[in-house]
C-alpha positions in Angstrom: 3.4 10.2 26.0 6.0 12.7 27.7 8.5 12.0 24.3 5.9 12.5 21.8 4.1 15.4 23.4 7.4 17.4 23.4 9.0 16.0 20.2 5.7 17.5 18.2 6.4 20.6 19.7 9.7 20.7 18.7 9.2 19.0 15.3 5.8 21.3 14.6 8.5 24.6 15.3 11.3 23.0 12.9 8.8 22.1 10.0 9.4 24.7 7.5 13.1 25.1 8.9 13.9 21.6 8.1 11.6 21.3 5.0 14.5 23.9 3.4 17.2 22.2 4.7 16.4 19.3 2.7 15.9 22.0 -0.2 12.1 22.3 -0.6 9.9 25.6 -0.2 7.2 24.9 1.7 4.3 24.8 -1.3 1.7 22.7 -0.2 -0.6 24.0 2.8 0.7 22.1 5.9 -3.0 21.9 7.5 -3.2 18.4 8.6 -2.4 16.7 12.2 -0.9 13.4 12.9 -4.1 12.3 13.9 -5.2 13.1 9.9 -1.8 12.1 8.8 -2.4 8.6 10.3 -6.2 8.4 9.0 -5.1 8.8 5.8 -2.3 6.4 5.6 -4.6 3.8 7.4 -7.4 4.2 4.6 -4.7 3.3 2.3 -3.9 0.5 3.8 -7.5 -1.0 4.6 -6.5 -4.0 6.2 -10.9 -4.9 5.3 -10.5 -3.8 1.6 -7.7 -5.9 1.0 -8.6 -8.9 3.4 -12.7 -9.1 1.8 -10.8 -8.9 -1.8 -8.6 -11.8 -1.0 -10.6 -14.2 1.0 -10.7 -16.5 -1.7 -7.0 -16.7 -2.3 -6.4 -17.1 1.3 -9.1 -20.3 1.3 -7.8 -21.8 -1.6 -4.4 -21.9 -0.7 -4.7 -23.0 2.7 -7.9 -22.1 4.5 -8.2 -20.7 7.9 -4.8 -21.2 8.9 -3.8 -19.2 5.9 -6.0 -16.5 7.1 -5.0 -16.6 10.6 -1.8 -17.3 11.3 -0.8 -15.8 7.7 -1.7 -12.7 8.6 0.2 -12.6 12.0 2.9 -13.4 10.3 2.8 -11.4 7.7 2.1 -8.4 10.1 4.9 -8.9 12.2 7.6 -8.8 9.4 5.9 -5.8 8.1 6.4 -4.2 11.3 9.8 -4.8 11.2 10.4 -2.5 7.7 7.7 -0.1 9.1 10.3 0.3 11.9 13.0 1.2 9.7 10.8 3.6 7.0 9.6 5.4 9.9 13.4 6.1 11.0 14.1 7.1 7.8 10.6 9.4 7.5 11.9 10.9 10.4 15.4 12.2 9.3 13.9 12.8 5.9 10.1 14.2 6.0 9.3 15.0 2.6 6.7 14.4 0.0 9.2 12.6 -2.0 9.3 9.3 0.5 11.3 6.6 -0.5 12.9 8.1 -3.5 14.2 10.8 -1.9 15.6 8.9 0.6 17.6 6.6 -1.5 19.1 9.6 -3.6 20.2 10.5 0.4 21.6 7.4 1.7 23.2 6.5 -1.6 27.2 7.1 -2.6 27.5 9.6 -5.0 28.3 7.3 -8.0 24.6 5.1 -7.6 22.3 7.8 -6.0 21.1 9.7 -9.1 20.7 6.0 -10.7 19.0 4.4 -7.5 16.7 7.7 -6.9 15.7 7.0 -10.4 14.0 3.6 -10.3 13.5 3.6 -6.8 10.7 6.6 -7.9 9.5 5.1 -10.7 9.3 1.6 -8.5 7.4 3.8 -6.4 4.8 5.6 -8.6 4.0 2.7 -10.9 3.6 0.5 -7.3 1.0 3.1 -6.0 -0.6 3.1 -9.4 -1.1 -0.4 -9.5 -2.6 -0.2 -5.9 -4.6 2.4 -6.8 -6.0 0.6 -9.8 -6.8 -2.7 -7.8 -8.2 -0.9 -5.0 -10.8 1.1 -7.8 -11.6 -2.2 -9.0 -12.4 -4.0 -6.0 -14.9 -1.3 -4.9 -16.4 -1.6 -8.4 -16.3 -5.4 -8.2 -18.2 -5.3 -5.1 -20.5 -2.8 -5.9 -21.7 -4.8 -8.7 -22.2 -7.7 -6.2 -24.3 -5.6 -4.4 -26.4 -4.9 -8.0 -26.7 -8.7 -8.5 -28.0 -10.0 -5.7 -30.2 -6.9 -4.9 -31.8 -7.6 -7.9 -32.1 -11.3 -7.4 -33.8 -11.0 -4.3 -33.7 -14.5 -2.0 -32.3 -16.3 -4.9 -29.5 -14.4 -5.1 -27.0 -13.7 -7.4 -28.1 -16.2 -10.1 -31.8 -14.3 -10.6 -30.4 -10.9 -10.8 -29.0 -8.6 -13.3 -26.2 -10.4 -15.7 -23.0 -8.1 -15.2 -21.1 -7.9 -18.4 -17.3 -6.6 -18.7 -18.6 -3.1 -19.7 -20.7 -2.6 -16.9 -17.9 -3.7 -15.1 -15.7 -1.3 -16.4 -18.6 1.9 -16.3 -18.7 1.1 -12.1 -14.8 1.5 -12.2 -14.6 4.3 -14.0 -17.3 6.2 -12.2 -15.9 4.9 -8.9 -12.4 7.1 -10.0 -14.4 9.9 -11.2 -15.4 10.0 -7.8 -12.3 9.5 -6.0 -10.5 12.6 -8.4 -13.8 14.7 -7.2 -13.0 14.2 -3.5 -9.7 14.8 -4.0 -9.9 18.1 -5.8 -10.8 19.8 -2.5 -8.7 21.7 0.1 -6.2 19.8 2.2 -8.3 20.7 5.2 -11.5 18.9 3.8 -9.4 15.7 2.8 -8.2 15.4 6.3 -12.0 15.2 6.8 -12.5 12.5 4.4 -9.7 10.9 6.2 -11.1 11.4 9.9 -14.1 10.6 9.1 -12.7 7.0 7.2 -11.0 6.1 10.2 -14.0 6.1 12.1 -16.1 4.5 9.8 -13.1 1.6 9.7 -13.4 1.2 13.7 -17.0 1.4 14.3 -18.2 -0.3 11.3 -15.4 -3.3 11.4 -16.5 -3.7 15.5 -20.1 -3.8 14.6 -19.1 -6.3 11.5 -17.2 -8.0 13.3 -19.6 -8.7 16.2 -22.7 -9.1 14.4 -22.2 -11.4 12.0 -21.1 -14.3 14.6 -24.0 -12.9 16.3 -26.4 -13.6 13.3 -25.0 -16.8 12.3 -26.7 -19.9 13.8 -23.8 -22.2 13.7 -20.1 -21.5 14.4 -17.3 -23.6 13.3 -14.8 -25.0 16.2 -11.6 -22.9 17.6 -9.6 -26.4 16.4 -11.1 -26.1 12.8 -10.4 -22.3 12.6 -6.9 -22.4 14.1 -6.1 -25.9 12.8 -7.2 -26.4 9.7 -4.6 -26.2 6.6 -6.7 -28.0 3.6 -5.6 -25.9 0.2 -7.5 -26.8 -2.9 -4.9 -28.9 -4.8 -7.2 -29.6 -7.8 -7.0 -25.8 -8.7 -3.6 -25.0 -7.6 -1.9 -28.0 -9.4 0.5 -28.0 -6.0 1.3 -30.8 -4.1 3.7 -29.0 -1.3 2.4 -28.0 1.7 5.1 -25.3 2.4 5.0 -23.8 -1.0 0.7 -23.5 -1.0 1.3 -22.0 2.5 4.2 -19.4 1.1 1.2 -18.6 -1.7 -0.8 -18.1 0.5 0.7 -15.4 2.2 0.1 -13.1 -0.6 -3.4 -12.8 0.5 -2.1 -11.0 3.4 0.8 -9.5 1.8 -1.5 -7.2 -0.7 -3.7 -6.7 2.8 -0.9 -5.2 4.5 1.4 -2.8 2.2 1.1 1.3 1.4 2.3 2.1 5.1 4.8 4.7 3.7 1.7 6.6 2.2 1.9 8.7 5.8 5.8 9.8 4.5 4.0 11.2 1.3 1.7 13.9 3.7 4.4 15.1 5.3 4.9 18.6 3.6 1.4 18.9 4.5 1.5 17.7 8.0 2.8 19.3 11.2 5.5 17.7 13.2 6.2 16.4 10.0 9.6 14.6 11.6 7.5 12.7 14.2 3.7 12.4 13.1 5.0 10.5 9.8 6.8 7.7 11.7 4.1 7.3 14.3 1.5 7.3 11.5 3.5 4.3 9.9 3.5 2.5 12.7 0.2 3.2 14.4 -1.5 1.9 10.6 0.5 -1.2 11.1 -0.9 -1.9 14.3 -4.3 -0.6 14.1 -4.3 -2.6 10.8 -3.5 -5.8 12.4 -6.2 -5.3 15.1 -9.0 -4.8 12.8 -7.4 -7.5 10.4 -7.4 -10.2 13.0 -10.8 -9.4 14.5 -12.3 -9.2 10.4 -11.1 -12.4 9.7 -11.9 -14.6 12.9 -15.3 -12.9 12.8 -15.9 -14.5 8.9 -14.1 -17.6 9.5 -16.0 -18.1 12.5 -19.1 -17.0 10.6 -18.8 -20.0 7.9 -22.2 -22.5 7.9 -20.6 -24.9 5.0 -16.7 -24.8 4.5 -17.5 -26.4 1.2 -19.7 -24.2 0.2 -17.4 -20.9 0.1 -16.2 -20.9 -3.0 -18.6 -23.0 -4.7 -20.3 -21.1 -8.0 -23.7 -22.5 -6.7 -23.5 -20.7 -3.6 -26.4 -17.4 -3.5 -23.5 -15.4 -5.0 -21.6 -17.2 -7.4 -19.0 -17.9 -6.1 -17.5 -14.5 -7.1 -17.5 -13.4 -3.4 -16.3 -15.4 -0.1 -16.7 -13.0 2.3 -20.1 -11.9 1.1 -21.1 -15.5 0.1 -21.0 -16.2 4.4 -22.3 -13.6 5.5 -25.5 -14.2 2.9 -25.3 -17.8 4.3 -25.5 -16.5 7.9 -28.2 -14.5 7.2 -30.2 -16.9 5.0 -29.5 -19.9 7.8 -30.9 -17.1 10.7 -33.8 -15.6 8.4 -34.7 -17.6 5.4 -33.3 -15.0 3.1 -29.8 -13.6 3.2 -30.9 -10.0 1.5 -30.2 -8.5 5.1 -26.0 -9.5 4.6 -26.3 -6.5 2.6 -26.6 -4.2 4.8 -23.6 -5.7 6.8 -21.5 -5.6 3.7 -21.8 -1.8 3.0 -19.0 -1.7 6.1 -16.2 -3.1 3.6 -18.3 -1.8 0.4 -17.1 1.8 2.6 -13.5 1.0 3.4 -12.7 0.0 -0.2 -13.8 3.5 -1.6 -12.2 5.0 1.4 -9.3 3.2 0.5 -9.0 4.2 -3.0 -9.5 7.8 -2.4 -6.2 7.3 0.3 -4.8 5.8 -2.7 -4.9 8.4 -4.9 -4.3 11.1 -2.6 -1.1 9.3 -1.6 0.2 8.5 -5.2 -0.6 12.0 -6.7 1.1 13.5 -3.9 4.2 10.7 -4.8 3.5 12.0 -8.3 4.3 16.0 -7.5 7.3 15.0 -5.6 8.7 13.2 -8.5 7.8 15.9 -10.9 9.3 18.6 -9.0 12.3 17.5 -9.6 11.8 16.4 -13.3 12.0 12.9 -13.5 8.6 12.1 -15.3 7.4 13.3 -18.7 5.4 17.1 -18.6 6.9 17.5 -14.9 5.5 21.1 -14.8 1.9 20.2 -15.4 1.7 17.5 -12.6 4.3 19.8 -10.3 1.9 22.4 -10.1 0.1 23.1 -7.3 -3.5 24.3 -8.0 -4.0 28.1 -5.7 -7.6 27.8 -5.2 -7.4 24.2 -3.2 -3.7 24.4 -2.2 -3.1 20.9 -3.9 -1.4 19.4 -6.9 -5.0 19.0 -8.9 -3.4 18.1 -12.2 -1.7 15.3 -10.2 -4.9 13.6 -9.0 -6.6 13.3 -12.6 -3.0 12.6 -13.9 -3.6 9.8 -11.6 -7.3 9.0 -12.2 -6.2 8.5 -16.2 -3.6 6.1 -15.6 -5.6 4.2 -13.4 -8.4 4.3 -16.2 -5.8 2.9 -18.3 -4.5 -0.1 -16.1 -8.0 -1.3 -16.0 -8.8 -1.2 -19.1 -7.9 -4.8 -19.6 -10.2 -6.3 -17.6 -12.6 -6.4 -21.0 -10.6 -9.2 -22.0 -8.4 -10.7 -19.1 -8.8 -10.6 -15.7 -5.4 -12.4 -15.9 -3.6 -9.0 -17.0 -5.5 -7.2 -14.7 -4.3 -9.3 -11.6 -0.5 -8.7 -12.9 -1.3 -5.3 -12.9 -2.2 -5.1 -9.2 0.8 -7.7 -8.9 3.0 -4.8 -9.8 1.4 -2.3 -7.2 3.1 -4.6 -4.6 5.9 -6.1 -5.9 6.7 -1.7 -7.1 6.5 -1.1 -3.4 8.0 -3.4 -2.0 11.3 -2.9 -4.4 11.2 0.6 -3.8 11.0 -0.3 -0.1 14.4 -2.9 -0.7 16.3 -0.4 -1.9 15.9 2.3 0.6 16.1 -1.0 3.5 19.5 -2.1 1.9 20.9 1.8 2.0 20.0 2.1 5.4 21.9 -1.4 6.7 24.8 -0.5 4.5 24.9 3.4 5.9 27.5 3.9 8.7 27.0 5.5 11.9 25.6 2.9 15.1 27.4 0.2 16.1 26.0 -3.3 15.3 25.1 -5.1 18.2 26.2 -8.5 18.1 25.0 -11.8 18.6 26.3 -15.2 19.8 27.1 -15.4 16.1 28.6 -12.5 14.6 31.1 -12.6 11.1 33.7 -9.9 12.7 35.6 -8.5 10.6 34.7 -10.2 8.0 31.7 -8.7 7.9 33.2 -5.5 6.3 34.3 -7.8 3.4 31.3 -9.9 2.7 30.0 -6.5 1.9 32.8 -4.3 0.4 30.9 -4.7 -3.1 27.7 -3.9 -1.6 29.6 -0.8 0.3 30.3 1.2 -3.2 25.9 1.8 -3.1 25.9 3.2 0.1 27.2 6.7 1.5 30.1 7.0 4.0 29.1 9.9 6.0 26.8 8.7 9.4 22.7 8.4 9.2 21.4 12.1 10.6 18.6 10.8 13.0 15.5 12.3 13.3 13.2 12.4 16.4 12.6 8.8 15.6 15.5 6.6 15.9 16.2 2.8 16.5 19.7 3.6 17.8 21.8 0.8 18.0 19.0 -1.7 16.9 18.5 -0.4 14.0 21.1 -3.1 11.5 19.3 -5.6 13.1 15.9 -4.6 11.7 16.9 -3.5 8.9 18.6 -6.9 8.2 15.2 -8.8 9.1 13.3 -6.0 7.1 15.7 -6.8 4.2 14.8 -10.1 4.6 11.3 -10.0 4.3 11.3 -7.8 1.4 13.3 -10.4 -0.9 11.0 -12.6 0.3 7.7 -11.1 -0.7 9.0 -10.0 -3.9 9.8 -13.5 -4.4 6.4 -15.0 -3.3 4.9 -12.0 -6.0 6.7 -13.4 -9.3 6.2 -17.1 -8.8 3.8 -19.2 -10.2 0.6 -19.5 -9.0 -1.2 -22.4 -10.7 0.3 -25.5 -12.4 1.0 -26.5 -15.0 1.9 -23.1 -16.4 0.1 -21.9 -19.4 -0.9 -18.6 -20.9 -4.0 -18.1 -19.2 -2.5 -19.4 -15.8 0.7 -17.2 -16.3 1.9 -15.0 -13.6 2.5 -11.8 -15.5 3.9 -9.9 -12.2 7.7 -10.9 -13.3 7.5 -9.8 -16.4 5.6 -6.1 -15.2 8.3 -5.8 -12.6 11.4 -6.4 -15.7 8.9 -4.4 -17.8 9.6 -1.5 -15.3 13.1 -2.3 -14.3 13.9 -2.1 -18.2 11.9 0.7 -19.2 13.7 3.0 -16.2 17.1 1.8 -16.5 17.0 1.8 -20.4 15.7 5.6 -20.4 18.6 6.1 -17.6 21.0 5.1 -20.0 19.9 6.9 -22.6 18.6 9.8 -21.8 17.8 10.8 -17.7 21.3 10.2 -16.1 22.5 13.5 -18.5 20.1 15.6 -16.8 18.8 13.8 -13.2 20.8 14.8 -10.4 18.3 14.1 -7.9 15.9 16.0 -6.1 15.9 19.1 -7.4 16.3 22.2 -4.3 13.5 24.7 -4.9 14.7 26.7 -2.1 18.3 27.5 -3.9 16.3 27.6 -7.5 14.1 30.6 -5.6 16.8 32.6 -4.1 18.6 32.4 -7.6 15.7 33.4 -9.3 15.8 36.5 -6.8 19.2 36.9 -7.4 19.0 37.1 -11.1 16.1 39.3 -10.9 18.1 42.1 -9.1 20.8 41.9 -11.3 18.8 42.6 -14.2 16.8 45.6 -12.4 20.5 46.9 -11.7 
């Protein structure tokens, strides 16, 4: 507590110093503390948004050890590249996150290039995020519609949801996220506070009262035991490869960490409250992840009854299809799991409001430095709130957009979200490889090392990195940190891979994973305008504190 205590000080007194050194004005009011910084970023992440809108993945494709041990696993590798973002947030606190740094760790032939479609990875990866975070909440709020209305019979009596409704409820549900977000920087960190606390106290009271309501529990050997995947559905016969799938239940759970880098302009101690918010989200997230799914799993009166589209719900929703069972097997009627429910109901519209404050502030960064189409419109930021307001509804639109195809295919729509986390995680890979590649601490070797061969494996590699040593911030791994960054690597590679492969066999175009061709889509799109147009006038992040003092310069000239 000693080394935290006096690194804010010192970070809170260099904010606006450092801020110029990396070339940035300070423009956006810096009124938020790490303790809002962090509430933010963990709203994003929502360990209960994500976990209730994947249940049913996590079930079919390998049941409750899917969803318990997946998740610990899937936490403890993301811990690993939180590690190295938050080392890298610390030497470079800006709004820009991890397009900025890759423009800074990169040689000078590939950083323009890498900067480039590491930000566009970036944006479009928040977007999709954003857009399958708005479309859980409405998804669950028009659960909450059915079986209201159907009373003790549930889902089946009550009103028929078409697509339309479906896409009203998600539309209003953005409407409503833009309107929060058009507010002062102060009241969002309100929003944020009081999200955080809503995420501990109602995921404790979830989590205790549901076990508490249900009558029967299943056995500590079925929960921690039990792999049985559904290989009717999946078309899979391999054990490993259904339990690989299955980690991207937990995977879409646990990604958007590096929303705390995009605060920083508007945080103090930018240089140390970022990195501790990335990590502290991680942590916080698997706490509340692991208690949320033991409770549920626990909860479960029929296993073969969760997914079943005679269940009181339809199938459509595991998580609220046990905790209707609980409450049915306890009362006679399961109408009270509603109440329960509003706890993750909360934390998914507390989560997409995070997710749109994060990506319009991703959004400005990029447009400040003129890399996305009408730059000056989203740059701007608005006088009255002391926030980039064209940004946010810049963001609600798009997100409009991407959901327009769940009229027709909720297919396309799930390739959509696909991209929001296969976007981040690339952006993530390159900034990860940079960071191994940079020079500066020594490697510390293992009983088996490559020597000196090392150096040649990776003399192609070499040409994307910068020479000069890694300026640590207040955060540092020190000589640790090439070891992390290799296992963070790893992981990365390895839940992008998970992301584009097939999901279902045998293949067809309904059962299609469009994620591979979204991410090539983007990859394409970015590199081709590179090529054609953007490398001619990108150069980066743009320095608004040289850009002013020109302007002044200029300005005298002409009064002289």
């Amino acid at each position: 507590m000693g080394w935290l205590k006096q690194h804010l000080q010192e970070s809170e007194q260099q904010d606006v110093g450092t801020l110029h050194k990396l070339g940035y004005k300070q423009e956006l009011s810096r009124q938020l503390s790490m303790f809002h910084n962090f509430a933010t970023t963990f709203s994003f992440l929502s360990p209960i948004t994500g976990l209730t809108g994947t249940y049913a993945f996590l079930y079919t494709y390998g049941g409750p050890v899917s969803a318990i041990w997946g998740w610990c696993l899937v936490v403890c590798f993301n811990f690993m590249i939180g590690l190295i973002l938050s080392e890298i947030c610390s030497a470079y606190p800006t709004s820009g996150g991890v397009y900025y740094w890759a423009h800074k760790l990169g040689s000078p032939r590939t950083r323009n290039v890498l900067s480039f479609v590491c930000g566009w990875f970036n944006v479009l990866g928040q977007l999709g995020s954003s857009a399958g975070v708005a479309y859980t909440t409405a998804w669950l709020i028009t659960d909450f519609i059915r079986l209201g209305t159907g009373g003790a019979a549930g889902a089946a009596a009550g009103v028929a949801i078409s697509q339309p409704m479906l896409l009203a409820v998600y539309a209003a549900v953005l409407i409503l996220i833009g309107l929060i977000n058009t507010v002062t920087v102060r009241a969002l960190g309100m929003v944020g506070e009081i999200s955080i606390w809503w995420h501990v106290i109602g995921c404790t009271t979830f989590v205790i009262m549901l076990p508490a309501v249900a009558p029967t529990h299943q056995t500590a050997e079925w929960v921690f035991t039990t792999f049985a995947p559904d290989k009717a559905y999946t078309g899979i016969d391999s054990m490993p490869m259904l339990f690989i799938l299955s980690l991207l239940g937990c995977q879409w759970a646990m990604v958007g960490y590096d929303a705390a880098s995009h605060l920083t302009e508007e945080t103090h101690a930018a240089a140390v409250s970022g990195p501790v918010s990335i990590l502290a989200t991680i942590g916080m997230g698997f706490l509340l992840g692991i208690s949320f799914l033991l409770s549920v799993t626990f909860s479960i009166q029929d296993p073969a009854n969760v997914l079943s589209v005679d269940n009181a719900v339809g199938g459509s929703n595991p998580v609220m299809g046990i905790a209707w069972d609980a409450f049915a097997a306890r009362f006679g009627n399961g109408l009270g799991s509603l109440g329960l429910m509003t706890v993750p109901l909360l934390c998914s519209m507390f989560c997409g409001n995070a997710c749109v404050t994060s990506t319009s502030r991703t959004l400005y960064a990029f447009s400040r430095d003129g890399a996305v189409p009408l730059s000056r419109w989203w740059s701007k930021v608005n006088p009255r709130f002391e926030a980039p307001v064209n940004a946010v509804w810049c963001v609600v639109l798009l997100c409009f957009i991407l959901g327009l195809p769940m009229l027709h295919s909720y297919v396309a729509f799930a390739a959509i979200t696909s991209i929001g986390v296969v976007g981040l995680y690339s952006s993530y890979l390159i900034c990860i490889s940079l960071r191994l590649l940079a020079s500066g601490e020594d490697f510390p070797r293992g009983p088996f090392h490559l020597g000196r061969w090392s150096k040649l494996i990776c003399i192609s590699l070499r040409l994307l990195a910068r020479e000069e040593d890694f300026p640590r911030g207040p955060f540092h791994l020190g000589r640790w940190s090439k070891l992390v960054a290799g296992i963070a690597l790893t992981w990365a590679c390895i839940a992008i891979i998970m992301f584009i492969l097939p999901q279902v066999y045998p293949v067809t175009a309904a059962s299609l994973n469009y994620a591979p061709v979204a991410v090539g889509l983007v990859l394409v799109v970015s590199l081709g305008w590179w090529f054609a147009d953007a490398r001619k006038w990108f150069t980066g992040p743009r320095k608004t504190v040289e850009e002013e003092e020109d302007g002044q310069v200029e300005a005298a000239k002409a009064v002289l």
